[in-house]
CHARMM internal coordinates of N, CA and C (Angstrom, degrees):
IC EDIT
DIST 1 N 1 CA 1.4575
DIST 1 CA 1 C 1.5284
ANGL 1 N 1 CA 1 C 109.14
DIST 1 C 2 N 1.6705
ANGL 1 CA 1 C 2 N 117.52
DIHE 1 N 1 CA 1 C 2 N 132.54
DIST 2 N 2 CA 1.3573
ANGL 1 C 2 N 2 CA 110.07
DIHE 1 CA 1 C 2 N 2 CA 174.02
DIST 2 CA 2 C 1.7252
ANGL 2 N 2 CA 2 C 112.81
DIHE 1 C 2 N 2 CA 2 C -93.35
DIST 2 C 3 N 1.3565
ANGL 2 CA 2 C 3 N 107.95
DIHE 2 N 2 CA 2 C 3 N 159.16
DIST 3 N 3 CA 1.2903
ANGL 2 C 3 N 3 CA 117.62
DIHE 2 CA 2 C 3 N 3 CA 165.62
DIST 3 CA 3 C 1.1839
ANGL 3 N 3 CA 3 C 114.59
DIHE 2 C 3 N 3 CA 3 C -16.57
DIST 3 C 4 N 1.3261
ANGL 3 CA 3 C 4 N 134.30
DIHE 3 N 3 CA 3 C 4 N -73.52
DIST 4 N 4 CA 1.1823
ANGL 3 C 4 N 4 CA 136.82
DIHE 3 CA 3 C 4 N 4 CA -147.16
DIST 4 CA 4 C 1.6657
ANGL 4 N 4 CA 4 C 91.75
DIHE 3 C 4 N 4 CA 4 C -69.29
DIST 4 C 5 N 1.7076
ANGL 4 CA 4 C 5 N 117.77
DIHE 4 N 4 CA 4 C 5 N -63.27
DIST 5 N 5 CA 1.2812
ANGL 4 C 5 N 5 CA 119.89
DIHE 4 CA 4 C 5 N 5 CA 170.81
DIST 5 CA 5 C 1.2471
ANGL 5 N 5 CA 5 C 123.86
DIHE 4 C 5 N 5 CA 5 C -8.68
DIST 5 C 6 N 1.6308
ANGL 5 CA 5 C 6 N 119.14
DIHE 5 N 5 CA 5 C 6 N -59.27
DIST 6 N 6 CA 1.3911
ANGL 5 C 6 N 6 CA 146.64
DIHE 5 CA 5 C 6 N 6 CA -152.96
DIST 6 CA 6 C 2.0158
ANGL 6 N 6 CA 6 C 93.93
DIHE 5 C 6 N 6 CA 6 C -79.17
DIST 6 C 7 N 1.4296
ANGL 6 CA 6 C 7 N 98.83
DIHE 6 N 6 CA 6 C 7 N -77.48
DIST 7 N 7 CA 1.5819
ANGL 6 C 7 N 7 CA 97.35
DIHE 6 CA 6 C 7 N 7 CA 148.90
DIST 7 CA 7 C 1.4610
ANGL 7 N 7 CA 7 C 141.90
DIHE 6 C 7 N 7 CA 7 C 2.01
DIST 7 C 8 N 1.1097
ANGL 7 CA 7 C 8 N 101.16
DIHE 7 N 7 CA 7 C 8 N -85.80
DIST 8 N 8 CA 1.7507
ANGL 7 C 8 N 8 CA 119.79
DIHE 7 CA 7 C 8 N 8 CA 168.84
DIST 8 CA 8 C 1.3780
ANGL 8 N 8 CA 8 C 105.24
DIHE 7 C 8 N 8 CA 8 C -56.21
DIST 8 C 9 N 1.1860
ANGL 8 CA 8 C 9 N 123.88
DIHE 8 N 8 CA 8 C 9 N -54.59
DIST 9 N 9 CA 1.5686
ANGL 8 C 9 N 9 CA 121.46
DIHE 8 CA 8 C 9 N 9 CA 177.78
DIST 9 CA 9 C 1.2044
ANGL 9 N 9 CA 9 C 128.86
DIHE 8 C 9 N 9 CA 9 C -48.52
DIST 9 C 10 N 1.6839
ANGL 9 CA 9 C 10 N 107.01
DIHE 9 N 9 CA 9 C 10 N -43.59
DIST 10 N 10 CA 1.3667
ANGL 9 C 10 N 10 CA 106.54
DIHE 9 CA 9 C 10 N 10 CA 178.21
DIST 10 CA 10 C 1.2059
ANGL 10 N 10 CA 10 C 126.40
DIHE 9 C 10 N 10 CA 10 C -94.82
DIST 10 C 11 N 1.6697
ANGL 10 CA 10 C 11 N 120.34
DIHE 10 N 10 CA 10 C 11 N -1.09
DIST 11 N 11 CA 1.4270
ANGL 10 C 11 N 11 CA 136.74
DIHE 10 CA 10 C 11 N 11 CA 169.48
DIST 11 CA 11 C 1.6629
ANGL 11 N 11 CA 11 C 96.53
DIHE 10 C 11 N 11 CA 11 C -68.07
DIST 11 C 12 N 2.0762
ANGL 11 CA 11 C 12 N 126.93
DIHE 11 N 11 CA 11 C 12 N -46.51
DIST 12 N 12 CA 0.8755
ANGL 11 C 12 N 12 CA 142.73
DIHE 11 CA 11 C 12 N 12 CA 155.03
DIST 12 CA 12 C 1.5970
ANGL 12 N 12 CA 12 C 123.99
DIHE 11 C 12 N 12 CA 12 C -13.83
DIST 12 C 13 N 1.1301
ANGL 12 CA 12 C 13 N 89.23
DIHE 12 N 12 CA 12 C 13 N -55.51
DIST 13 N 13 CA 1.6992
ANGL 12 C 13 N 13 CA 109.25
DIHE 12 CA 12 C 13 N 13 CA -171.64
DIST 13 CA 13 C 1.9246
ANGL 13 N 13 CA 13 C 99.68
DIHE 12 C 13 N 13 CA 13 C -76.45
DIST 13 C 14 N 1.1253
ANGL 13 CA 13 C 14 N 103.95
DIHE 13 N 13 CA 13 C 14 N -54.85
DIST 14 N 14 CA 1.9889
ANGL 13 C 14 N 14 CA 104.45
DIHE 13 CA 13 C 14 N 14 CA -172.84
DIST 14 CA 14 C 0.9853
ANGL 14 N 14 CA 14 C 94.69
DIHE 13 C 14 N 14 CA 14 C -67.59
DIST 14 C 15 N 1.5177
ANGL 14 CA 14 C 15 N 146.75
DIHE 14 N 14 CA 14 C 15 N -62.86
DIST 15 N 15 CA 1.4889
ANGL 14 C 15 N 15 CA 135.32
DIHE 14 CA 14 C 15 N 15 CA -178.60
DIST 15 CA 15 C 1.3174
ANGL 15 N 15 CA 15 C 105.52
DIHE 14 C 15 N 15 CA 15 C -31.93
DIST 15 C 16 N 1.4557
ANGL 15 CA 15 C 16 N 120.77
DIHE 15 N 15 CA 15 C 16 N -64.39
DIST 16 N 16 CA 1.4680
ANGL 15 C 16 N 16 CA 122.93
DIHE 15 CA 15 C 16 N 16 CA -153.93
DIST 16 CA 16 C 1.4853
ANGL 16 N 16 CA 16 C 101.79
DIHE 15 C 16 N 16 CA 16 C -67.78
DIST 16 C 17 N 1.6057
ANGL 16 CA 16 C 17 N 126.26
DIHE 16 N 16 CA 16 C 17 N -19.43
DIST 17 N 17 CA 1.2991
ANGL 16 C 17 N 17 CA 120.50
DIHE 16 CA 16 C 17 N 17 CA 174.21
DIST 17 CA 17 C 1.5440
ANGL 17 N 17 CA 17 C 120.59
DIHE 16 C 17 N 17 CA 17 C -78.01
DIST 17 C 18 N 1.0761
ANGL 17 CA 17 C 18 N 108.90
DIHE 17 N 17 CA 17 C 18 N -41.11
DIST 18 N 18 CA 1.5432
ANGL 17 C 18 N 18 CA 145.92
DIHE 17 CA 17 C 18 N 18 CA 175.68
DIST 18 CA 18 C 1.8365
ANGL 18 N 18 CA 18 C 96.67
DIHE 17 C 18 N 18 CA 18 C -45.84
DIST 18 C 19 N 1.3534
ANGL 18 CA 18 C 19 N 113.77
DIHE 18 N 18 CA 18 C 19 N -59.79
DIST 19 N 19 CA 1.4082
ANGL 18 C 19 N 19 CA 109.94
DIHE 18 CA 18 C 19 N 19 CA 172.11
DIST 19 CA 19 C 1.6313
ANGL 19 N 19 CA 19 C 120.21
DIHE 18 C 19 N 19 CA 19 C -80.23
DIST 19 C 20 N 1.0270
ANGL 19 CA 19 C 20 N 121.44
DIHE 19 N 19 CA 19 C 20 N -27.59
DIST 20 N 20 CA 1.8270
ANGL 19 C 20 N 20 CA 126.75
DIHE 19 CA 19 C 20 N 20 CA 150.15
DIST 20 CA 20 C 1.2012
ANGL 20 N 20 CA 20 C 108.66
DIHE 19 C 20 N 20 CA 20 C -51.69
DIST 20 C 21 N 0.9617
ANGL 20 CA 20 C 21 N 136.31
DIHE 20 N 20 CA 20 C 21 N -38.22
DIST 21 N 21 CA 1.4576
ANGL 20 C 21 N 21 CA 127.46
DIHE 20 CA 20 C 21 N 21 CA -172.14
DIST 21 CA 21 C 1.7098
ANGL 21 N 21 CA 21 C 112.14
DIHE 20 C 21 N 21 CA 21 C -101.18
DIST 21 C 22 N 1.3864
ANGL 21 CA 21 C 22 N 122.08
DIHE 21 N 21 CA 21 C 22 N -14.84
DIST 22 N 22 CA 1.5677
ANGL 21 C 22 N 22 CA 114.94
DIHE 21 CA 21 C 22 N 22 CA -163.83
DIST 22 CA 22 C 1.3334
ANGL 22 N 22 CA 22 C 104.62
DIHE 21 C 22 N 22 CA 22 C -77.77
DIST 22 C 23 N 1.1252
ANGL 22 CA 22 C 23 N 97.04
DIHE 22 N 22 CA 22 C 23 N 161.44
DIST 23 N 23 CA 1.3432
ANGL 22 C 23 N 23 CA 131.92
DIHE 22 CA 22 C 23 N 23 CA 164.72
DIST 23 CA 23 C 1.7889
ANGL 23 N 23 CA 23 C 129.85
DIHE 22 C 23 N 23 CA 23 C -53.55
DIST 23 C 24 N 1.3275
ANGL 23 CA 23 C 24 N 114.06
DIHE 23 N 23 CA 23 C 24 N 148.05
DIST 24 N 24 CA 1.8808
ANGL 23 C 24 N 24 CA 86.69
DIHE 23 CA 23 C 24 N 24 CA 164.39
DIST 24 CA 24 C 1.5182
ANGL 24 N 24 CA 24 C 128.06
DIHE 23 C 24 N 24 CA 24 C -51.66
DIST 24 C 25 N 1.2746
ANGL 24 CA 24 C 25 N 114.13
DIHE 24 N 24 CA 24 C 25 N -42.50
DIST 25 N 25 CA 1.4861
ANGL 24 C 25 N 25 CA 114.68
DIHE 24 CA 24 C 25 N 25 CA -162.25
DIST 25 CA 25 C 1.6434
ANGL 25 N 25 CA 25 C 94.82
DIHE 24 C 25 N 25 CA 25 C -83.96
DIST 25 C 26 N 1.0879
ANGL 25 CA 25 C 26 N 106.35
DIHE 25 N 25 CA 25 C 26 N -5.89
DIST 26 N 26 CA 1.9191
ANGL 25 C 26 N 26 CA 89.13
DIHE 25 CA 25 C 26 N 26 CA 174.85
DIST 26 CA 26 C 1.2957
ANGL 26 N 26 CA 26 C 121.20
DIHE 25 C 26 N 26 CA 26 C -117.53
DIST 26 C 27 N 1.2812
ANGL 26 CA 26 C 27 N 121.89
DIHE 26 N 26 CA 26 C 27 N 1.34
DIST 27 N 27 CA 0.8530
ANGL 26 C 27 N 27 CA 134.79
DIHE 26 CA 26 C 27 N 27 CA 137.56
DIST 27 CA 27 C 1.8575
ANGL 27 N 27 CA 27 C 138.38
DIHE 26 C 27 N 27 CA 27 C 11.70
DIST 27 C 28 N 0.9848
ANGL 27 CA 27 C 28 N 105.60
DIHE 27 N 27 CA 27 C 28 N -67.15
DIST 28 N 28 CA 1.7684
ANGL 27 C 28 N 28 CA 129.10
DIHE 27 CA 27 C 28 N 28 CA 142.46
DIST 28 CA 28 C 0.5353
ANGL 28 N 28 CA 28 C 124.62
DIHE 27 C 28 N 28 CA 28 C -66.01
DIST 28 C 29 N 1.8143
ANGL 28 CA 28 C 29 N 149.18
DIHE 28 N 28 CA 28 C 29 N -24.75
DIST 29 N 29 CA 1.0457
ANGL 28 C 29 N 29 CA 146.87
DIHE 28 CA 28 C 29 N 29 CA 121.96
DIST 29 CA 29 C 1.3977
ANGL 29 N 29 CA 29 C 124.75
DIHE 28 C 29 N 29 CA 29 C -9.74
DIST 29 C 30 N 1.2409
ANGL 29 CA 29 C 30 N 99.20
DIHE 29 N 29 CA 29 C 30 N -79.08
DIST 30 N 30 CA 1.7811
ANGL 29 C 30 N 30 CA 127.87
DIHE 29 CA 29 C 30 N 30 CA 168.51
DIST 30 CA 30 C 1.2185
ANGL 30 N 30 CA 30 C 102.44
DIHE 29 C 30 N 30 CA 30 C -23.79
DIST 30 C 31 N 1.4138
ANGL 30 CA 30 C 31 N 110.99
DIHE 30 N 30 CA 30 C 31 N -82.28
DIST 31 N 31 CA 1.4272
ANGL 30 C 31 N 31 CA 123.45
DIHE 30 CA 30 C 31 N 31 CA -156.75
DIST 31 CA 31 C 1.3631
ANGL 31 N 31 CA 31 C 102.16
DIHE 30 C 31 N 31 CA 31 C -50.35
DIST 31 C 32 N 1.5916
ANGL 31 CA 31 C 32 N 114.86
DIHE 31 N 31 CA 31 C 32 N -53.60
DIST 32 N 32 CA 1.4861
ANGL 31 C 32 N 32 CA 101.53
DIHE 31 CA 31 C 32 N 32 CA -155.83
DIST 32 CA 32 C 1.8850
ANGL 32 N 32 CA 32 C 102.73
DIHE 31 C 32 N 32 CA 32 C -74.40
DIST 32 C 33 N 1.1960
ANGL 32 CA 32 C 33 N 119.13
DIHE 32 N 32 CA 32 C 33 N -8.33
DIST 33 N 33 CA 1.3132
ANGL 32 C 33 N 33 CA 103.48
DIHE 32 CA 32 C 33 N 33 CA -176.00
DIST 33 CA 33 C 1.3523
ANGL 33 N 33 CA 33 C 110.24
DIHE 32 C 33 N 33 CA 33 C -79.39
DIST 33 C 34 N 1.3183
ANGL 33 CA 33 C 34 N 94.45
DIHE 33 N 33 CA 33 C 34 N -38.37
DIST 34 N 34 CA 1.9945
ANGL 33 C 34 N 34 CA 108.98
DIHE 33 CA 33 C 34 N 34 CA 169.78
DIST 34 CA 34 C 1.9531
ANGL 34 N 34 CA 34 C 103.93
DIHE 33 C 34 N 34 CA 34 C -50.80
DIST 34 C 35 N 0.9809
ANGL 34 CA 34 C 35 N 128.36
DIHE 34 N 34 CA 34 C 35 N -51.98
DIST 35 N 35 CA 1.1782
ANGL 34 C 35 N 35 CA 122.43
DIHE 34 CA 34 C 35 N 35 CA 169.16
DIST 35 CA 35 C 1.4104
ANGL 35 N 35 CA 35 C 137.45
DIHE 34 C 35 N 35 CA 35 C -73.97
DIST 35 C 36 N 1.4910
ANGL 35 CA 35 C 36 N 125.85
DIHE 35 N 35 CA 35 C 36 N -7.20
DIST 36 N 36 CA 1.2965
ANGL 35 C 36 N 36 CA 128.58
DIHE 35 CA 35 C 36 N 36 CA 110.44
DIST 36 CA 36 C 1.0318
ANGL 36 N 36 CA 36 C 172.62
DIHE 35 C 36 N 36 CA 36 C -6.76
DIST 36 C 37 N 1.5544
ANGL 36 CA 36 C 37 N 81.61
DIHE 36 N 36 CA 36 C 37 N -78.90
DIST 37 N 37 CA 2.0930
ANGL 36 C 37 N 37 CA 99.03
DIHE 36 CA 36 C 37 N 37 CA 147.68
DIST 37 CA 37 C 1.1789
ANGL 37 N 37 CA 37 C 111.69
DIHE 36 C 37 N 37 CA 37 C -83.27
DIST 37 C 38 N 1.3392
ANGL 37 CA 37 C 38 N 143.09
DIHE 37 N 37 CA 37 C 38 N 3.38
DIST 38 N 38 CA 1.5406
ANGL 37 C 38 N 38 CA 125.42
DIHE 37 CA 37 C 38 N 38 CA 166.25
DIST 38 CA 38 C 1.8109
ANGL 38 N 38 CA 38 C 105.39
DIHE 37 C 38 N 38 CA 38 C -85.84
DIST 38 C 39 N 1.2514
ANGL 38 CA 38 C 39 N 98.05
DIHE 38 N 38 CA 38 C 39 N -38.99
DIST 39 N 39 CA 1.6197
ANGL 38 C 39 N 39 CA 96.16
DIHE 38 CA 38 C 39 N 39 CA -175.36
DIST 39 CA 39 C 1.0710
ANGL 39 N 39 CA 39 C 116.74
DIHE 38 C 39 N 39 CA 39 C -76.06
DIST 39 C 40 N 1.6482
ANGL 39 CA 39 C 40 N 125.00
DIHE 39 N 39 CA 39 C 40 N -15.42
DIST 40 N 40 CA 1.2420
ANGL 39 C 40 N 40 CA 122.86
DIHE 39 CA 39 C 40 N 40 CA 159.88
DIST 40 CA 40 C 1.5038
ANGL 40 N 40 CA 40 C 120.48
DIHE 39 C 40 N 40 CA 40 C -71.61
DIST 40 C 41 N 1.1068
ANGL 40 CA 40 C 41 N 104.61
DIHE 40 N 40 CA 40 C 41 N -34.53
DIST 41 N 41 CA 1.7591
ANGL 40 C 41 N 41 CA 106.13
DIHE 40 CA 40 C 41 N 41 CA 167.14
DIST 41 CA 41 C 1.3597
ANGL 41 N 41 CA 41 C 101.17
DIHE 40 C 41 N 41 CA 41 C -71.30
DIST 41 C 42 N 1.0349
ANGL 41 CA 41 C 42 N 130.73
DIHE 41 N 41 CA 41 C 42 N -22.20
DIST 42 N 42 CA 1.9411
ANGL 41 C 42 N 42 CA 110.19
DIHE 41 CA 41 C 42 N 42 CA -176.80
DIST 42 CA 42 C 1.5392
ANGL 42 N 42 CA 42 C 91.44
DIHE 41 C 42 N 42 CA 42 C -85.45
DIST 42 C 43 N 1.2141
ANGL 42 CA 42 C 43 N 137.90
DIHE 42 N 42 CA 42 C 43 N -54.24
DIST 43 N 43 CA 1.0433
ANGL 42 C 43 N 43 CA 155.82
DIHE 42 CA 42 C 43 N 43 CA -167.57
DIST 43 CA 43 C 1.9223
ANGL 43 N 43 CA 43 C 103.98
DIHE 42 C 43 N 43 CA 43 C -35.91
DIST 43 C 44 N 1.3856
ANGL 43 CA 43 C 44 N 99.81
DIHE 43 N 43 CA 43 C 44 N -55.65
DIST 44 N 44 CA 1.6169
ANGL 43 C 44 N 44 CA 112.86
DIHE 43 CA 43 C 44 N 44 CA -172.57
DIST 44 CA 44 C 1.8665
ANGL 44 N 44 CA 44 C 89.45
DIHE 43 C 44 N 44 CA 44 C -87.21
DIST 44 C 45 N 1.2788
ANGL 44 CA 44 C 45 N 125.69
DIHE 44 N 44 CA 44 C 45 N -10.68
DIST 45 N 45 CA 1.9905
ANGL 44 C 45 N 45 CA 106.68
DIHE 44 CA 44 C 45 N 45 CA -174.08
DIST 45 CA 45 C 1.6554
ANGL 45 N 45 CA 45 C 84.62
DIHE 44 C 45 N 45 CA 45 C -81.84
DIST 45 C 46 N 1.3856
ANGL 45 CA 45 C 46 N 109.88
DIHE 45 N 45 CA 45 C 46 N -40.92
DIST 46 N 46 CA 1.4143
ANGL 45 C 46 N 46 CA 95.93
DIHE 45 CA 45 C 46 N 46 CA -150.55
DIST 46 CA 46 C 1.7330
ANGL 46 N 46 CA 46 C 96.77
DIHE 45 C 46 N 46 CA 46 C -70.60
DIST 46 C 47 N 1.1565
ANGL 46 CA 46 C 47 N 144.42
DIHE 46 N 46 CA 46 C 47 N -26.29
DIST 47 N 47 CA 1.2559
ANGL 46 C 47 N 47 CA 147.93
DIHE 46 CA 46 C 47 N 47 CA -133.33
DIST 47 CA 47 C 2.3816
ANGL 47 N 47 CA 47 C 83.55
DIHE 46 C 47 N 47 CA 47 C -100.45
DIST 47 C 48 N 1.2855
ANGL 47 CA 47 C 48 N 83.28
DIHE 47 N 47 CA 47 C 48 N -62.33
DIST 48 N 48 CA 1.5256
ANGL 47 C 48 N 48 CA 83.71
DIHE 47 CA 47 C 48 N 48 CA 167.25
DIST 48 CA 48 C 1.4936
ANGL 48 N 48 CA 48 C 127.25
DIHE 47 C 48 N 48 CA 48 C -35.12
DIST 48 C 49 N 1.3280
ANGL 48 CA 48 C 49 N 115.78
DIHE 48 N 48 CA 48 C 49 N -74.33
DIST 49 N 49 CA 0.8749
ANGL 48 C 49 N 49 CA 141.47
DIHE 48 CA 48 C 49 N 49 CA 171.04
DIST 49 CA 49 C 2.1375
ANGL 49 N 49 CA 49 C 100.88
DIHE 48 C 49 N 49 CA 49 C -32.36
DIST 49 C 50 N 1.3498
ANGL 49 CA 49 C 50 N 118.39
DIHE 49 N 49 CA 49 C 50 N -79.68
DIST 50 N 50 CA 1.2667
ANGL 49 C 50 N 50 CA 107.20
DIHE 49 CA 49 C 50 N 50 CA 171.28
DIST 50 CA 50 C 1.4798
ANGL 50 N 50 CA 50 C 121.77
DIHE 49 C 50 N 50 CA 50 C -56.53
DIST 50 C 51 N 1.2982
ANGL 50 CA 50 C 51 N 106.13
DIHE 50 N 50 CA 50 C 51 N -19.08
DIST 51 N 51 CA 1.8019
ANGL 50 C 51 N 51 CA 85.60
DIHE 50 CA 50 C 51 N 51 CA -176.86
DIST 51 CA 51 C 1.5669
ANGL 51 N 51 CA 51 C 94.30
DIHE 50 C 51 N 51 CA 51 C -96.61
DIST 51 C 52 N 1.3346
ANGL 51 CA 51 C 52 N 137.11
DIHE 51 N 51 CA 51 C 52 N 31.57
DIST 52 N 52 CA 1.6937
ANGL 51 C 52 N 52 CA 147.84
DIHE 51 CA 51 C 52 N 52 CA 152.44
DIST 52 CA 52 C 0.9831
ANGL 52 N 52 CA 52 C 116.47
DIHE 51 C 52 N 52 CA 52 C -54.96
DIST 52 C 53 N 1.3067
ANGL 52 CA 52 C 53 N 130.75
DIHE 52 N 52 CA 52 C 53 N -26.23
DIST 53 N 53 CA 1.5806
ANGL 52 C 53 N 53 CA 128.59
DIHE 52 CA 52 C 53 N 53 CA -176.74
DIST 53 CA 53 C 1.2817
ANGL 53 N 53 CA 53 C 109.73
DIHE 52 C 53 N 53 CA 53 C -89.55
DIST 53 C 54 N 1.2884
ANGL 53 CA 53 C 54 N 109.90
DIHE 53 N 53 CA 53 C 54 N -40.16
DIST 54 N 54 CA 1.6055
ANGL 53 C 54 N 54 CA 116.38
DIHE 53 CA 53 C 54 N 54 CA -170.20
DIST 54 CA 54 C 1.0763
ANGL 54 N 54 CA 54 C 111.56
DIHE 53 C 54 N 54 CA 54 C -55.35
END
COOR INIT
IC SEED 1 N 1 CA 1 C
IC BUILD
């Protein structure tokens, strides 16, 4: 796993707690950070993934 990988994952992980744990009013908060860190993790698989051949 590279850095960035490792990264994204664990930004992954506090978001996903961050929205388990919020509140009503933060709520939107939550979500959008949770949706963030997922696209940043797709963001770094897919980037991986093409620089695989090299």
């Amino acid at each position: 796993m590279t850095p960035e990988f490792k990264e994204a994952l664990a930004a992954l992980r506090v978001a996903e707690n961050h929205f388990a744990f919020a509140d009503a009013e933060h709520i939107d908060a939550a979500i959008m950070e949770l949706n963030a860190a997922q696209s940043r993790l797709a963001a770094v698989i897919c980037c991986e993934k093409a620089n695989a051949g090299r």
